[in-house]
C-alpha positions as CSV (number, residue, x, y, z in Angstrom):
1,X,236.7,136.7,10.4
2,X,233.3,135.2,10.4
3,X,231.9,133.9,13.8
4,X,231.6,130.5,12.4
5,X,235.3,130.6,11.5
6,X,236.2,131.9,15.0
7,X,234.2,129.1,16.4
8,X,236.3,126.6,14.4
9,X,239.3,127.8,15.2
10,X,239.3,128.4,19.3
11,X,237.4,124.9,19.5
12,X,239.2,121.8,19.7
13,X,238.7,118.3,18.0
14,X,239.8,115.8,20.4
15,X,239.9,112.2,20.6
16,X,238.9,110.3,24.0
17,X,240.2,106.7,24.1
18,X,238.1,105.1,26.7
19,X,234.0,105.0,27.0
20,X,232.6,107.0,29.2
21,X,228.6,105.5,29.2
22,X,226.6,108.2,30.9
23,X,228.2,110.9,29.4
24,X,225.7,113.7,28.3
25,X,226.8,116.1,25.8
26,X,225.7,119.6,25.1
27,X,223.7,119.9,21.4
28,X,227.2,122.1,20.2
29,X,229.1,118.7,20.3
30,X,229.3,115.5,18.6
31,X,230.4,112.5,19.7
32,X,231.2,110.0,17.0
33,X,231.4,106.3,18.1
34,X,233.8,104.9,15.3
35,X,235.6,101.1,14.7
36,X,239.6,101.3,14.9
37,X,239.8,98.4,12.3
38,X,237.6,100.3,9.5
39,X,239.0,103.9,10.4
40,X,242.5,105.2,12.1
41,X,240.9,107.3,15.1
42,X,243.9,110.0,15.3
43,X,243.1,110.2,11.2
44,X,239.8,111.2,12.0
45,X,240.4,114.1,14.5
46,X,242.4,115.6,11.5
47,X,240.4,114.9,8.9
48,X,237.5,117.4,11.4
49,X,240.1,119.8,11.5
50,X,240.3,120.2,7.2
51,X,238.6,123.3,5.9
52,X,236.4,120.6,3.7
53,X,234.7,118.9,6.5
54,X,234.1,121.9,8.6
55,X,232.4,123.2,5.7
56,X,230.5,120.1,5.3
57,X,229.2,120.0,9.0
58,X,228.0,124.3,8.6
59,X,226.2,123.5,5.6
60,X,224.0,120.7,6.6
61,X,223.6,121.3,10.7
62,X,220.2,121.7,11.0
63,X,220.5,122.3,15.2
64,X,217.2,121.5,16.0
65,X,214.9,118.7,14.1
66,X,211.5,120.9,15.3
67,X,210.0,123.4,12.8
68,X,209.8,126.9,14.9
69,X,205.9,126.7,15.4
70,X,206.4,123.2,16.8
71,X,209.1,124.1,18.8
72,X,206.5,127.1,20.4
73,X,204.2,124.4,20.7
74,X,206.8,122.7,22.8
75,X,207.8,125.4,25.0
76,X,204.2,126.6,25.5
77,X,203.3,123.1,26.7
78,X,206.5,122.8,29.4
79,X,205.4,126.4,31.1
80,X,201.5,125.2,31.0
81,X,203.1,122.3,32.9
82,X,205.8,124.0,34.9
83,X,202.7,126.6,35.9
84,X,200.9,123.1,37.1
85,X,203.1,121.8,39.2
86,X,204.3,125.2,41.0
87,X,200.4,125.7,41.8
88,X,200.1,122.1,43.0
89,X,203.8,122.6,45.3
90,X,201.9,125.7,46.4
91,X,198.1,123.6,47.7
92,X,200.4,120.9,49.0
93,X,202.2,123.2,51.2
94,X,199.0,125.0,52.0
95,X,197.6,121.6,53.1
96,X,200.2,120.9,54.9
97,X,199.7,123.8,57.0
98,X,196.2,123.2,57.6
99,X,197.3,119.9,58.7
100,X,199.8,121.3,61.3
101,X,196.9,123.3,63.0
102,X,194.3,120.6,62.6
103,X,194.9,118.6,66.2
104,X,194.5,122.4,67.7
105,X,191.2,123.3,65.6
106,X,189.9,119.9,66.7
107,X,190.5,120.3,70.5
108,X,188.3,123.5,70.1
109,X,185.5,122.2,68.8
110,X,185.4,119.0,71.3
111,X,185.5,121.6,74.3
112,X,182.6,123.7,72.4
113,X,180.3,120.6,71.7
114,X,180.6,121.6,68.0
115,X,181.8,117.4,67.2
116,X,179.1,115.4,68.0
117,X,175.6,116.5,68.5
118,X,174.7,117.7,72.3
119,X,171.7,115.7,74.4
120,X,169.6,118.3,73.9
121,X,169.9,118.0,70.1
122,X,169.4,114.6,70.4
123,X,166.3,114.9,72.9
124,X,164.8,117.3,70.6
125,X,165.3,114.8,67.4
126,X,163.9,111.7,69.0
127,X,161.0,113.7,70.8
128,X,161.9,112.9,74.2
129,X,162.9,115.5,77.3
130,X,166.4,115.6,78.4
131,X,167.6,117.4,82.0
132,X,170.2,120.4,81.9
133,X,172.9,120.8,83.6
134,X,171.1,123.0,86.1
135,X,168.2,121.1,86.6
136,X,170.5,118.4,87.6
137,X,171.9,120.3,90.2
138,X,168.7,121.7,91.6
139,X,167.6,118.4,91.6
140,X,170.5,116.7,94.0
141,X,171.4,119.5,96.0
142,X,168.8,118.8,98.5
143,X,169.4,114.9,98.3
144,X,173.2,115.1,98.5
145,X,172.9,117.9,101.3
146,X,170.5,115.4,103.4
147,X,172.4,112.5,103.2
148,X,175.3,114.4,104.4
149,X,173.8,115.9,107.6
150,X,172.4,112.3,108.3
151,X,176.1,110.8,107.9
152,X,177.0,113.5,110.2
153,X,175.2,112.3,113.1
154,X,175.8,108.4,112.9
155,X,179.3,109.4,113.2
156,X,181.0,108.5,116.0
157,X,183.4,110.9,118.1
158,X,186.7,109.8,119.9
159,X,186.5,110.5,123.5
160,X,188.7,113.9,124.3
161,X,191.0,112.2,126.2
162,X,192.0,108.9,124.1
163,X,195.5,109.2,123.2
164,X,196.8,108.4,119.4
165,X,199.1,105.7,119.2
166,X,201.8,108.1,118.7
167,X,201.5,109.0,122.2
168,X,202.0,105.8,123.8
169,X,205.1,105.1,122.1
């Protein structure tokens, strides 16, 4: 028994009596959308079963309408495509992971100075002279220290017998 003839026989011809509008069918099936006054449905799904329209159907199916190089030219284009977006899934992701660690990368290069140009930078474009950090400190050290030892001596000392008011309560 040929495969063909095997086919025929374990698959059925059925009739389905309602609509069913998004149904998809596989490319092995057809669906035939006929009128019940030009053509008695039940006739039909015997007249598929006869030996004369099977042999009809094998003799002109033609499975696909797309010669064999079109058909490579097809397939070759869905994998270019396929290979596309699988390498543009893979930057997003990558982006995204970058993204992630950005708040991190940025906090590290505010604390190093690396975000905005440092005073000195700017001193040295504009031609003008510019005080470290040190030098500021050299230079108020002696001021702060003075003023302290004179706010020392204006202060004024409770006797060492005045009671808080804690004690009088």
């Amino acid at each position: 028994m040929a495969s063909s003839e095997l086919e025929w026989k374990t698959r059925k011809r059925i009739l389905v009596e309602r609509d069913h509008p998004n149904l998809m069918l596989p490319d092995k099936i057809l669906r035939i959308a006929i009128k019940p006054d030009v053509v008695e449905p039940r006739f039909l799904v015997h007249a598929l079963r006869s030996r004369r329209v099977r042999d009809y159907f094998e003799a002109n199916a033609t499975g696909t309408s797309n010669s064999m190089p079109k058909q490579r030219q097809i397939a070759d284009e869905i994998e270019r495509l396929l290979a596309l977006a699988n390498t543009i899934e893979q930057r997003a992701s990558a982006a995204l992971g970058r993204i992630k660690s950005l708040p991190a990368a940025i906090l590290a290069k505010a604390f190093a100075g690396e975000l905005v140009p440092t005073e000195a930078e700017l001193a040295r474009e504009e031609g003008r002279t510019y005080e470290t950090a040190q030098q500021m400190l050299a230079r108020i050290r002696p001021e702060s220290a003075s003023n302290e030892s004179s706010k020392n001596k204006h202060r004024r000392r409770a006797p060492a017998n005045a009671m808080s008011a804690k004690e009088d309560v």
